[in-house]
N, C-alpha and C positions, 0 to 999 in steps of 0.2 A: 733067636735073633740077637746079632752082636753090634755094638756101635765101636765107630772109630775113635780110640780113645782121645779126648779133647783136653792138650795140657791146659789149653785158658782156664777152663774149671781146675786142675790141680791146683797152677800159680794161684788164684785166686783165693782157694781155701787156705794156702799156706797163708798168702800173704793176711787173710784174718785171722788166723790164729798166732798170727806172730803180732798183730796190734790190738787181738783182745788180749792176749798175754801182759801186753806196754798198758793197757787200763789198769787190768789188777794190779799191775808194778804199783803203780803211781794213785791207787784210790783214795791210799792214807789221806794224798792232800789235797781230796775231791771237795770243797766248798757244800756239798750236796748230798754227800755220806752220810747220815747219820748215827750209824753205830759206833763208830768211835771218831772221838773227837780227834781233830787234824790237829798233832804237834805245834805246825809250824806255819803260815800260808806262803805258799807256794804258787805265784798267782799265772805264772807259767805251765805250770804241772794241770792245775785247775782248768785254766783253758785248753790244754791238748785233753785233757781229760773230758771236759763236754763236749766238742768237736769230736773225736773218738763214740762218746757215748749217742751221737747223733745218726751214727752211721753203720757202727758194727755189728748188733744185730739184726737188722734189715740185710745187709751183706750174705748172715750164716742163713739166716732165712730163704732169701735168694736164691743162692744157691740150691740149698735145697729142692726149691720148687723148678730150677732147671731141671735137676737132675730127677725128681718126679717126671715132669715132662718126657723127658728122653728113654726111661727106662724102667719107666714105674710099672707100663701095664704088661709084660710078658705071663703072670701068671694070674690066680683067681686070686678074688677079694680076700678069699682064706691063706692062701698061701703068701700073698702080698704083708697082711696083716702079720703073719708069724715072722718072715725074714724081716720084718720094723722095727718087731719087741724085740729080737734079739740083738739088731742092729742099736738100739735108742734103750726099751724100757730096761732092759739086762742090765746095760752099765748101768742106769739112772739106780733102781735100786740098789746095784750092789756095789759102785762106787759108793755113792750114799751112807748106806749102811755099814759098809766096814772102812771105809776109808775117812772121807770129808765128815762123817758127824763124830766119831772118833777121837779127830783129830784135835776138831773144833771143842769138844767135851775140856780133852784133855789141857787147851789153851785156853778156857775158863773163858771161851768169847759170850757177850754181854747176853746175847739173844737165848741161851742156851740156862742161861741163870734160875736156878730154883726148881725144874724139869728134869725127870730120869730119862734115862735111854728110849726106853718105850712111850714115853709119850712123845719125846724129839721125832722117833723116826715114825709115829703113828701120825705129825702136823706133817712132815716132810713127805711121806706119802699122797697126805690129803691137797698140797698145794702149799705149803705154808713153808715160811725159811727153806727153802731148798736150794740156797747162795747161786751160784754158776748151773748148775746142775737143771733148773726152768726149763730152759731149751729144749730138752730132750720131751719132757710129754708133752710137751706145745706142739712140737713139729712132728712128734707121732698124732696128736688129733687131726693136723689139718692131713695128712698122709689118709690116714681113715676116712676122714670125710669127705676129702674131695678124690675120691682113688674111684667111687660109680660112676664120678663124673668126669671121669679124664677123658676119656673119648672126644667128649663136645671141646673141652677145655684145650685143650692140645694140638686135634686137629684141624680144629677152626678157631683162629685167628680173635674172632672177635668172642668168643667164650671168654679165653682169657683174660682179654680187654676186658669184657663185664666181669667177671671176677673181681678184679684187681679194681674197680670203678666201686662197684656192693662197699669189698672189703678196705680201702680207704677213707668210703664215710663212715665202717664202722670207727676206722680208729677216729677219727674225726670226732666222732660220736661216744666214745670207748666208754666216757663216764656215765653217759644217760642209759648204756645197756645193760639186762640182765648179767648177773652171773649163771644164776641156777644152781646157787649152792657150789659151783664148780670155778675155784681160783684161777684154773689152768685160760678158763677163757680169757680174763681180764687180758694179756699177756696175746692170747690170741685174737683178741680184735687191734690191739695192737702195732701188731708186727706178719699179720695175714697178709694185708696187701703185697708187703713185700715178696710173701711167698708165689704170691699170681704175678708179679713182676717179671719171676726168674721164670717162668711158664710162658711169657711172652717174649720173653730174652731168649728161650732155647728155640721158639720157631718164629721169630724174626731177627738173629743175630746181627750185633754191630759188625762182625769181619764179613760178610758176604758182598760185597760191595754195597754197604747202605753207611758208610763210614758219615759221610757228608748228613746224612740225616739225621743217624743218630750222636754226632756233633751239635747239630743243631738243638735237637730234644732235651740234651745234656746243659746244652747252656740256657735255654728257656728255663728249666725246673728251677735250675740253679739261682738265677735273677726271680723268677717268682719266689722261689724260695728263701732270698736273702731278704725279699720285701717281707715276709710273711714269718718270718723267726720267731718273734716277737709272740705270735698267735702259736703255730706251730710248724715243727721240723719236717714235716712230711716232704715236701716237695726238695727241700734241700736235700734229704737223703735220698730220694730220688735220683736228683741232679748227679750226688757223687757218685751214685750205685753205676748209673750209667756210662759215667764216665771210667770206672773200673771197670768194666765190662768191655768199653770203647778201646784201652788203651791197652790193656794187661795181652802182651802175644800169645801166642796158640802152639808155642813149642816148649820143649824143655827148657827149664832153666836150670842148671845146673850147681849152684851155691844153693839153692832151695832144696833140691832133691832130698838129703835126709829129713829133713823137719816134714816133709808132704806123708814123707812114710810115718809119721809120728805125730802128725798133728791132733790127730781124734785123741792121743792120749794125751799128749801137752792139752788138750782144751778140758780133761777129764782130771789133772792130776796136778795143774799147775796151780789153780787158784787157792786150792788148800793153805798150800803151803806160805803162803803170803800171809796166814795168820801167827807163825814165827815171826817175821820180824813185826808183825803189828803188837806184838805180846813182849818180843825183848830188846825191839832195836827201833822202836816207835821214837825215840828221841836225838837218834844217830842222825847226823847230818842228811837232809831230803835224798842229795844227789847216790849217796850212798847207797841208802836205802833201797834209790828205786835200783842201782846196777845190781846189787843182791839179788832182788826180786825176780830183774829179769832176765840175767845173767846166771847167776849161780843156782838156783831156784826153779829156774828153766831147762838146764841143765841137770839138774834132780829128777824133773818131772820125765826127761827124755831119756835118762838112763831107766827109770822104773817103764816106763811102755817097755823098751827094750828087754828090760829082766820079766814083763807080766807075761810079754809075746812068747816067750822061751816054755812057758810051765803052762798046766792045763788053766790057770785062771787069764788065759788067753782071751776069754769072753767076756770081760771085765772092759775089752777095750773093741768089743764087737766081734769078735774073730772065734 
């Protein structure tokens, strides 16, 4: 079975990986960081930086759980599971391992202090410091675990809806729950909900004529959301998820097109490198720093996808 390809989901993926890229730029002078101390404050930078961080992974999550939705169940749980790990756990690893801990070794970052190689990538394995790189066995757990349950979840309307009901008071709740010895959960009570969002988003779309309603829902979240800041972001990110949803067109766009081809690996190869200038240019003027970051930096990240896609370590970036 084929589906019609849906540029709303492309724009949408570019367009978050071009503004979790603009986070890592600018985290030097996150108020909220604390691995290394912010230079300079930067009380501009700080607030696009928590506003950003409100929103953007709930966005990749989103996603995600669209495109579960849409195309997850054409094979078995076994085969489902193998095209995941190569898609998610492969680069996790093996960016990981030969790229981001590396790198980070070699730039004397604080977290890495006094620990060999093998115990760095025996914690990053288990859950632990694994920088940008989280993402990926988080969204391959919910992939596993809710892939028995797509049926209910997908083709009936209100599965989802209870889903995404469960998995908001987990986050709700994120502190008072188990781990189970497993970090990955933390992360996934979380930012689950979000994933039954995009499970609800792909079978009850804003473009189908429900514009008006789902206008409505976008601005509801949104005002409950802005009362409720304070407690927590849920609802606001909500608000804005929908409203990207709501807004973002369903065609090509054409200034996007190269970075869509390249975003898995700008999202795999960019954040590294922002430990350069937090190691030599940590003191250069803010505005600087962040064009580097996400300009020149970004531009590194996009030529290496380019040179990885070319050679057999082409699966480095899922492929």
């Amino acid at each position: 079975m084929t589906h019609k390809k849906i540029y709303q989901i492309d724009n949408l993926r570019t367009v978050a990986i071009l503004v979790v890229m603009l986070g890592h730029s600018i985290i030097l002078y996150s108020s909220r960081w604390s691995l290394y101390q912010p230079p300079a404050e930067v009380p501009v930078l700080d607030e696009v930086k928590k506003w950003v961080d409100i929103f953007i992974m709930p966005l990749f999550f989103s996603l995600s759980g669209y495109l579960f939705a849409l195309s997850g169940g054409q094979n078995g749980w076994g085969k489902f599971l193998l095209k995941k790990s190569r898609r998610l756990l492969v680069p996790f690893v093996l960016v990981g391992a030969l790229y981001m801990i590396p790198l980070k070794m070699l730039l004397h970052y604080p977290g890495y202090e006094g620990k060999s190689y093998s115990e760095i990538l025996f914690r990053f394995l288990c859950g632990f410091d694994q920088g940008h790189l989280w993402y990926l066995p988080t969204v391959f757990l919910l992939f596993a675990a809710l892939f028995p349950l797509k049926r209910l979840l997908c083709r009936h309307l209100a599965g989802g809806i209870g889903l995404m009901a469960l998995l908001a008071v987990a986050c709700l709740e994120q502190d008072r729950l188990p781990l189970l010895g497993l970090p990955y959960l933390k992360n996934l009570y979380k930012f689950g909900w979000a994933f039954a969002l995009g499970i609800v988003l792909c079978r009850l779309p804003p473009q189908k004529g429900r514009q008006k309603e789902w206008a409505l829902i976008s601005a509801g979240l949104l005002a409950v959301g802005w009362f409720l800041r304070g407690t927590t972001t849920l609802p606001l990110a909500a608000g804005i998820l929908s409203l990207f949803y709501l807004l973002m067109p369903n065609r090509p766009l054409a200034p996007l097109a190269p970075i869509a081809k390249n975003e898995y690996g700008l999202y795999l190869f960019h954040s590294p490198l922002i430990y350069l200038t937090l190691t030599w240019l940590s003191t250069a003027a803010p505005w600087m720093v962040v064009e580097i970051n996400f300009l020149l930096l970004g531009t590194v990240a996009f030529g290496l996808t380019e040179l990885v896609r070319k050679t057999p370590l082409r699966i480095l970036v899922g492929e």
